[in-house]
C-alpha positions in Angstrom: 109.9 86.7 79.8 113.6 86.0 80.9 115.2 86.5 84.2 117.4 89.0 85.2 121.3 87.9 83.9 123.3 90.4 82.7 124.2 94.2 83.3 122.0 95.0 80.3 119.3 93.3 82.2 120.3 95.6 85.1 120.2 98.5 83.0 116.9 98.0 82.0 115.8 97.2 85.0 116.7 100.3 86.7 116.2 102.8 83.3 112.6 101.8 83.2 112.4 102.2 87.0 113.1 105.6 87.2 111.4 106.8 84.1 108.3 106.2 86.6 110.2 107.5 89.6 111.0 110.8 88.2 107.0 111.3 87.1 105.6 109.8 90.4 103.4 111.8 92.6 104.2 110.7 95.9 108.2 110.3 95.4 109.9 112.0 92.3 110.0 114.8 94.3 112.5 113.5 96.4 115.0 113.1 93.5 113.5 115.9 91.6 113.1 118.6 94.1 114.2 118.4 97.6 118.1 117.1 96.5 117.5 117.8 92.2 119.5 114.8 91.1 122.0 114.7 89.3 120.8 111.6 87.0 123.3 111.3 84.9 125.8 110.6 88.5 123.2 108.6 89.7 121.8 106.3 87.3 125.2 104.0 86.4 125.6 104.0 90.4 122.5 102.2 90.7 123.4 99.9 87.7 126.5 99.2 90.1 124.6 98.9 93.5 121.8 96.3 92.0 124.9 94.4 89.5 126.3 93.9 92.9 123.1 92.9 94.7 121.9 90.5 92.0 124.8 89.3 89.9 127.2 89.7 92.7 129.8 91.6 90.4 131.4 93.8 93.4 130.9 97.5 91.2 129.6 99.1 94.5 130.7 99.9 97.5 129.4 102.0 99.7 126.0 102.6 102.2 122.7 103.9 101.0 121.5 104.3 104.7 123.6 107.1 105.5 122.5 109.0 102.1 118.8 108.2 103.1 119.5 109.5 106.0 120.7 112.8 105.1 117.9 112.6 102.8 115.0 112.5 105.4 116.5 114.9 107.8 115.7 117.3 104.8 112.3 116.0 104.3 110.9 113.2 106.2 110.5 109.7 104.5 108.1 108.1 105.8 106.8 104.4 104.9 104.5 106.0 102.8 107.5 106.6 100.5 108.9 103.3 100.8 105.9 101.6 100.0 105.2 103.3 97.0 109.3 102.6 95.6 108.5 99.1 96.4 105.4 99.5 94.5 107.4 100.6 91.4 110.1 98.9 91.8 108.2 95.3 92.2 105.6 96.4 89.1 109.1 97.2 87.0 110.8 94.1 87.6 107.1 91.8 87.0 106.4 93.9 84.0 110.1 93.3 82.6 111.4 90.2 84.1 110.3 86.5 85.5 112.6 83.8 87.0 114.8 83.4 90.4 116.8 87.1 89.9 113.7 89.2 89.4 112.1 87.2 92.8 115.2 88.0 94.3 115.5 92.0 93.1 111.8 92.3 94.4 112.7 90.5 98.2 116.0 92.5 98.2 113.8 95.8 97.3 111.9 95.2 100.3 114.0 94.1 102.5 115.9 97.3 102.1 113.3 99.3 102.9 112.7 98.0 105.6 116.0 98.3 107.2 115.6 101.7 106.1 113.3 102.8 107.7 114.2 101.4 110.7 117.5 102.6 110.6 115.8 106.7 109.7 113.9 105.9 112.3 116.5 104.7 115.1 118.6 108.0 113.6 117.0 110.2 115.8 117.5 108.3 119.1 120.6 109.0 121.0 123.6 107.0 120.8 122.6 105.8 117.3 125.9 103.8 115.8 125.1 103.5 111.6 
């Protein structure tokens, strides 16, 4: 298997990712029901956030947290959730991909949700500062 190089690598990466993401149990109904995604919008804004994050090519700019947020205050994410993404994601980019990039993409993955979490977590509290 190669490593992850290119934005076609990216592509796949993140395609093949939430083909199972849509179908999954315990969080496609996040994208599919509580905010119905618009996938189209969303999938070449993730080919921009992880091009930046792995091939640092500055496509995105912006802050997930806030979004997640938002999300959770609809319906609560819990680290159940973010276990089973990092679940998917990590099994995507092993079943796909092998080399420094894809070790990177899975640390990155996880490393994001934990700040996540934290951060949905910390929302709540007063005087929170994003």
């Amino acid at each position: 298997m190669k490593d992850i190089q290119e934005r076609k690598d990216i592509e796949l990466l993140v395609d093949r990712f939430y083909q199972q993401v849509i179908e999954d149990p315990i969080i496609g109904y996040f994208f599919n029901e509580v905010i119905k995604l618009d996938w189209k919008k969303h999938i070449p804004i993730m080919y921009n956030f992880w091009e930046t994050i792995l091939l640092g090519q500055i496509r995105y700019k912006g802050s997930p947290i806030p979004v997640h947020i938002e999300l959770s205050k609809k319906e609560p994410l819990k680290p159940m959730h973010f276990k089973r993404w990092i679940q998917l994601w990590e099994t995507t980019v092993r079943t796909n991909f092998s080399g420094e990039k894809a070790n990177e993409a899975v640390k990155r993955a996880k490393l994001m949700g934990e700040l996540m979490m934290i951060k949905i977590k910390k929302s709540s509290e007063e005087g929170f500062i994003q």
